[in-house]
C-alpha positions in Angstrom: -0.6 12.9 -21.5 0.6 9.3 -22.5 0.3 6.6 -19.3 2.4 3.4 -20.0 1.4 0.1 -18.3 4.3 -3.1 -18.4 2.8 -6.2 -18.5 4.0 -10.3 -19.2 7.6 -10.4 -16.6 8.1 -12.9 -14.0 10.6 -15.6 -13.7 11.9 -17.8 -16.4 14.7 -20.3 -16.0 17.7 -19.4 -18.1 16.9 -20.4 -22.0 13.8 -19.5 -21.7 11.4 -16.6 -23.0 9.1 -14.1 -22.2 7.3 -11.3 -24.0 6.6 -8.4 -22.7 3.8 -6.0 -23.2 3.4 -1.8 -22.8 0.0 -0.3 -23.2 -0.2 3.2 -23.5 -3.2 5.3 -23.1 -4.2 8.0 -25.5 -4.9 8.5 -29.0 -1.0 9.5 -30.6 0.5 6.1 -30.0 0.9 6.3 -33.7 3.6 9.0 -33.8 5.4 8.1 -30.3 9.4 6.5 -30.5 8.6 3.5 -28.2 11.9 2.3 -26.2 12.8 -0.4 -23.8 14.6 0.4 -20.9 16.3 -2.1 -18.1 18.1 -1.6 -15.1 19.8 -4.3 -13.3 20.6 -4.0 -9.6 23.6 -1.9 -9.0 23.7 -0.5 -12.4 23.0 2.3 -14.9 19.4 2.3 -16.5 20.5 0.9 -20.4 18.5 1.2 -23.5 17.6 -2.3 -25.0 15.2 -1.7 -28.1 13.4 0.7 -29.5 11.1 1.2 -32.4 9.9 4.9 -34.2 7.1 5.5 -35.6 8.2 3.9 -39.2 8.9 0.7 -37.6 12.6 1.5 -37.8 14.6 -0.9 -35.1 17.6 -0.7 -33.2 19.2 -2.9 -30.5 21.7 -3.2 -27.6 24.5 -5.5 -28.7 24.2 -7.3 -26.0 20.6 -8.7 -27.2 20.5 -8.6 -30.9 20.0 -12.0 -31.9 17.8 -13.0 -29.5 15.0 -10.0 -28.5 13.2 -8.2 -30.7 10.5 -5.2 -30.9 7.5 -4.4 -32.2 4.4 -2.5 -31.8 0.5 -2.7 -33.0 -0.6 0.8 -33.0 -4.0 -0.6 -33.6 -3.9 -1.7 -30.2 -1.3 0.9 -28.7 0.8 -1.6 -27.5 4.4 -2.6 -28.1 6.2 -5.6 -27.3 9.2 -7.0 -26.3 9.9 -10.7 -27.0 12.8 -12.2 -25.2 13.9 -15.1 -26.5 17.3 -17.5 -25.6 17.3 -15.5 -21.9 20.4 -15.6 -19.6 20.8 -14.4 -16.2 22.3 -11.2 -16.8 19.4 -10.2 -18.5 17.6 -10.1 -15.1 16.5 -6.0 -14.4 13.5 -4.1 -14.3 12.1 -3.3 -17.6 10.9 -0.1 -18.8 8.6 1.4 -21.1 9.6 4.7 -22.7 7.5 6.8 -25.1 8.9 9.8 -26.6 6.7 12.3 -28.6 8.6 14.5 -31.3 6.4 16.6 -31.7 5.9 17.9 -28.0 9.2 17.0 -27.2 7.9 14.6 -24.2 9.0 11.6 -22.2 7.0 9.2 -20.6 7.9 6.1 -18.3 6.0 3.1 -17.2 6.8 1.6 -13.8 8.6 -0.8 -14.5 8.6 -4.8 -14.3 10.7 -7.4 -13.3 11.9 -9.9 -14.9 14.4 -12.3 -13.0 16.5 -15.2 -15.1 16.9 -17.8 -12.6 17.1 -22.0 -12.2 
């Protein structure tokens, strides 16, 4: 069982950054595919970054250039830092870890981050 905890949203002016954090609990952090989810009010739930277990990255088009991924299994954390934000990148975030070898799927709560002046 992997729990996931979001951490570092709030409310930036447009421009702005924030970086956001996902601890997971447990001892196979190491192995997990680790994914950023956000949903924006009204809409579908979109994939925004991810990062595997080699470091391997991959991005929505609509933030490449300006967020980027990465993890510190050492600390079973990965992060999200969102740089250059505009107001359509307001949602709530997820945390998603998948395990290949179990074939499981865990979620974090959620945080919000709003993109406001």
């Amino acid at each position: 069982q992997v729990q996931l905890v979001e951490s570092g949203g709030g409310l930036v002016q447009p421009g702005g950054s924030l970086r956001l954090s996902c601890a997971a609990s447990g001892s196979i952090f190491s192995i997990l595919r680790m994914t950023w989810y956000r949903q924006a009010p009204g809409k579908q739930r979109e994939l925004v970054a991810a990062i595997t277990n080699t470091f391997t990255t991959n991005y929505a088009d609509s933030v490449k250039g300006r967020f980027t991924i990465s993890r510190d299994n050492a600390k079973n954390t990965v992060y999200l830092q969102m740089n250059s934000l505009k107001p359509v990148d307001t949602a709530v975030y997820y945390c998603n870890a998948q395990d290949p070898l179990r074939s499981l799927n865990y979620w974090g709560k959620g945080i919000l981050v709003t993109v406001s002046s």
